[in-house]
C-alpha positions in Angstrom: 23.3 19.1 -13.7 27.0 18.7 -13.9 28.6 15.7 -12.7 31.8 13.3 -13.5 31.7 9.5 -14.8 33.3 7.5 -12.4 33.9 4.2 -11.4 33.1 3.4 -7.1 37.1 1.2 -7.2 36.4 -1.6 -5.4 33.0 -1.6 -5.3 30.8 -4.6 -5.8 26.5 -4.3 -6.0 24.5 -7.0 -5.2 21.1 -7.2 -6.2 19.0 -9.8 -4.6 15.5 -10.2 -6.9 12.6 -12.1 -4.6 8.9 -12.8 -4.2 7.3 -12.5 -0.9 6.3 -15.9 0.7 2.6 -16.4 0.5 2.1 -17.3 3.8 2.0 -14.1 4.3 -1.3 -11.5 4.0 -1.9 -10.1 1.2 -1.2 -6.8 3.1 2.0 -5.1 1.6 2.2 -3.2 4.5 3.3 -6.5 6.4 5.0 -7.4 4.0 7.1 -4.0 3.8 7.2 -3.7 8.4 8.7 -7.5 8.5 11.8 -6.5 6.4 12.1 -3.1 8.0 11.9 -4.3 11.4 12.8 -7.6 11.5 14.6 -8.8 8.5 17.3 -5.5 9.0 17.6 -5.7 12.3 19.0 -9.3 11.9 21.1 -8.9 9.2 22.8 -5.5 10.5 23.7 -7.5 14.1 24.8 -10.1 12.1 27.3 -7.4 10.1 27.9 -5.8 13.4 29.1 -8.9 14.9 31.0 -9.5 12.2 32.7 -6.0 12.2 31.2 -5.1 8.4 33.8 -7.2 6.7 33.6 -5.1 3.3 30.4 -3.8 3.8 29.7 -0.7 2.1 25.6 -0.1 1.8 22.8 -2.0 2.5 19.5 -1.2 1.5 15.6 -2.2 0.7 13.9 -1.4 -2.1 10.9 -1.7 -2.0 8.1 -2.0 -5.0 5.9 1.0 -5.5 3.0 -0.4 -6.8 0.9 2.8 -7.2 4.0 3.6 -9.8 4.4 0.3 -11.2 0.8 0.9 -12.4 0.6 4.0 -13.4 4.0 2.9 -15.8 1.8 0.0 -17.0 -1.4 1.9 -17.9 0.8 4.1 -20.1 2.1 1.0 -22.0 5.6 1.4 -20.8 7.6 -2.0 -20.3 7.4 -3.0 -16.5 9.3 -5.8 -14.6 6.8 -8.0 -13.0 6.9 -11.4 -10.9 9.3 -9.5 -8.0 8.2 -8.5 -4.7 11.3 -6.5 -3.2 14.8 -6.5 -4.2 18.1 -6.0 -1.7 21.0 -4.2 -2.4 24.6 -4.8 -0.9 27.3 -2.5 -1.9 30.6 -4.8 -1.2 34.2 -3.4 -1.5 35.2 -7.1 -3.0 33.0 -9.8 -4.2 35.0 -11.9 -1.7 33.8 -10.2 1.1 30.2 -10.4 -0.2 31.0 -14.4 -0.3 32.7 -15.0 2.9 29.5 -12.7 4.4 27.0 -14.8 2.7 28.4 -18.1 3.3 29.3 -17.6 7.4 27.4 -19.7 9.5 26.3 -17.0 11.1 23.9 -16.1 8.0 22.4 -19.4 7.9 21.4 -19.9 11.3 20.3 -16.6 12.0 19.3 -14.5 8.4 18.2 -17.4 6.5 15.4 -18.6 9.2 14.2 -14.9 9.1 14.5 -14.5 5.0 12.5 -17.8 5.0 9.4 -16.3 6.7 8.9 -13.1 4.3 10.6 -14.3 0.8 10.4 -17.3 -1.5 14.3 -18.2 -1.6 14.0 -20.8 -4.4 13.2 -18.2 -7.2 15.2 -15.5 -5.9 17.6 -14.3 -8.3 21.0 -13.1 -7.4 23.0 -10.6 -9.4 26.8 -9.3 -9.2 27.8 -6.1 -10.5 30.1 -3.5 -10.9 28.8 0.0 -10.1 29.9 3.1 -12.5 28.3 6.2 -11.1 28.0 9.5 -12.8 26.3 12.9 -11.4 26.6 12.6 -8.2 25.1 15.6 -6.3 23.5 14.8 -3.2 25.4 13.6 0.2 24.3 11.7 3.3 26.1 11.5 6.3 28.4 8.2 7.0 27.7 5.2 9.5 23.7 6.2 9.1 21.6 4.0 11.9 19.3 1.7 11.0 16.4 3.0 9.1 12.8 3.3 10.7 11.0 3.5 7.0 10.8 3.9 3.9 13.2 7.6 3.0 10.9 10.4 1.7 13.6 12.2 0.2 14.4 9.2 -2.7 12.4 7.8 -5.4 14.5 5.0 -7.8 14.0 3.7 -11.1 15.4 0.8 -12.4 16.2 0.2 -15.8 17.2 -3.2 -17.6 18.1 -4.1 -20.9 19.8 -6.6 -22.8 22.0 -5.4 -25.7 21.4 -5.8 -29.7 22.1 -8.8 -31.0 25.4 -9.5 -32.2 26.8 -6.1 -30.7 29.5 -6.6 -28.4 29.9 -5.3 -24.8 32.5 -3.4 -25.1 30.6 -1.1 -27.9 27.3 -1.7 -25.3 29.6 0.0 -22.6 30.8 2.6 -25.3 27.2 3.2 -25.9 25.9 3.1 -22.6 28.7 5.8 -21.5 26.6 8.4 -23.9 23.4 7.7 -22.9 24.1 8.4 -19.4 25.8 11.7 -20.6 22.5 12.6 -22.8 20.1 11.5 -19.9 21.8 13.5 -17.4 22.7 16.7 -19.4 20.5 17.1 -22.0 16.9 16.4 -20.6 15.0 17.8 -17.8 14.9 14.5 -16.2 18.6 15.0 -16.0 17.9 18.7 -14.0 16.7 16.6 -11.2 18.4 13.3 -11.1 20.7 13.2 -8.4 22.7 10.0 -9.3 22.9 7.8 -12.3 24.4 4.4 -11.8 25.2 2.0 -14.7 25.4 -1.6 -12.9 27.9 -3.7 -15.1 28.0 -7.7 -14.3 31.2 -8.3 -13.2 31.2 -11.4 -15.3 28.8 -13.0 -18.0 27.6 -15.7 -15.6 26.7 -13.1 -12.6 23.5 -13.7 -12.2 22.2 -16.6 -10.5 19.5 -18.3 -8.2 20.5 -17.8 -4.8 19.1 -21.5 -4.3 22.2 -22.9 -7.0 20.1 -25.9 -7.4 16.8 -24.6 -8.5 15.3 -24.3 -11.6 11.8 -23.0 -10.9 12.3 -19.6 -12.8 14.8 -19.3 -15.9 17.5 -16.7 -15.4 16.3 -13.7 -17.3 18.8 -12.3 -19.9 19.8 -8.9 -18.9 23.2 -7.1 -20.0 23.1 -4.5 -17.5 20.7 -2.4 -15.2 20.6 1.4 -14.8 19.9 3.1 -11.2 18.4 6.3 -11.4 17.9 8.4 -8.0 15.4 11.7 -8.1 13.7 13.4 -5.4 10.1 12.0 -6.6 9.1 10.0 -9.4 7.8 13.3 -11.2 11.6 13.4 -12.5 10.9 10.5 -14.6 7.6 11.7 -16.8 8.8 14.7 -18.4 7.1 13.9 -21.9 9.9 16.2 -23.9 11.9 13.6 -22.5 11.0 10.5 -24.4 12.1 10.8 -27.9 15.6 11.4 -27.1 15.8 8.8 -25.0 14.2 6.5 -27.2 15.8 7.5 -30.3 19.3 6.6 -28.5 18.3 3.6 -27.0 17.2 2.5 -29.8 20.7 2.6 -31.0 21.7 0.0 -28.9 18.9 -2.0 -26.6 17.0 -4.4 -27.9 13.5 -2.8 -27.8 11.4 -5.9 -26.7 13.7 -7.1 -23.1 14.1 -3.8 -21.6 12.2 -3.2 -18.5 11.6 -0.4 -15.7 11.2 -0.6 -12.4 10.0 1.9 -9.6 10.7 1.5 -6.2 10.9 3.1 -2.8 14.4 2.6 -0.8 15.5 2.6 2.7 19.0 2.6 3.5 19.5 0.6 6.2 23.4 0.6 7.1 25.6 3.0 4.9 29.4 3.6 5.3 29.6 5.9 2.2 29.3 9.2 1.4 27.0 8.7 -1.6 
């Protein structure tokens, strides 16, 4: 697969970690319809009123449990205690904060966040997006999605760098491990994007309630967003030692973490 390293400029990713309220069943399928139907539907009128304001991409992802388990059972690290996860693609992190601090989010997006996700130990994190491989296209100004897309499976990787290594030789690294993932593996045959998600700043990740401190804010350098047509791209066994051999290099082994989950794109004004 052939594809160019590139930075989206002026492009902002914000990655909002949550567990579902447990007022709700234990039904994940209620869990999953609420945000689909209710949850987007307020927040996209909200950005509609408000004329996008910098909006780039919004999207669910949702956990894929059957995947999460099968990663588990094979002794692989998994990210646990997180029920769903939004994404906002931003062209500023201004207009991400004059968006999420409107009135018009706390009267009508908060009531509805309230009903489906615990907002105390939700984590918020800022990032810069660096995309490389990009092969696939969808059209612009998408509508409102009706489910989960069938044509996308994600995997999220996080890691925090080796001690005492500095990020600018973590980035250096980083730059040729999404080169040998992409060009020299079969995982890399299918991939369709490879996104390295760079904090904008070292304090960019935060509770989205400032003043709690119910869950400790986890210490991740970065997270890796990897888009296949099914999660069969991500198994190849041939795979694993030259990944791991080159990780090794420059993660430390024991806070790295993946995650596998389904995503609907829900507003897009982007050709990516």
């Amino acid at each position: 697969m052939s594809g160019q390293n590139s930075v989206l400029k002026n492009c902002v990713r914000i990655l909002v970690f949550f567990t579902k309220n447990p007022l709700l069943s234990d039904s994940d399928e209620e869990f999953e319809r609420y945000r689909l139907d209710i949850h987007a539907r307020a927040f996209a009128e909200l950005v509609e009123d408000k004329k996008g304001k910098g909006l780039v991409r919004y999207e669910q992802l949702h956990i894929n449990s059957e995947e999460q388990a099968k990663l588990k059972a094979w002794g692989l690290p998994v990210l646990e205690g997180y029920d769903g996860i939004d994404s906002f693609d931003f062209e500023s992190l201004e207009q991400f904060h004059e968006l999420w601090s409107c009135p018009e989010y706390a009267s009508n997006v908060v009531p509805e966040e309230k009903k489906f996700m615990i907002r105390e130990t939700a984590l918020v994190l800022c990032l810069s997006v660096a995309s490389l491989a990009v092969v696939n296209r969808e059209p612009k100004n998408q509508p409102v999605s009706v489910g989960i897309r069938q044509d996308r499976a994600r995997m999220l990787f996080g890691f925090r760098r080796k001690e005492g290594m500095r990020i600018e030789e973590m980035k250096e690294h980083w730059v040729e491990h999404a080169r040998l993932a992409c060009e020299d593996t079969r995982m890399g045959q299918e991939v369709t994007k490879y996104d390295r998600l760079i904090f904008t700043a070292p304090d960019m990740i935060k509770h989205v309630v400032e003043s709690s401190a119910i869950r400790p804010l986890p210490e991740w350098d970065g997270l890796a967003q990897l888009d296949a047509p099914s999660f069969e791209a991500f198994k190849h066994p041939e795979d694993a030692e030259p990944l791991n051999a080159d990780v090794a290099k420059w993660q430390a082994v024991d806070k790295m973490f993946m995650l596998p989950v389904n995503v609907a794109t829900i507003i897009t004004n982007y050709n990516q």
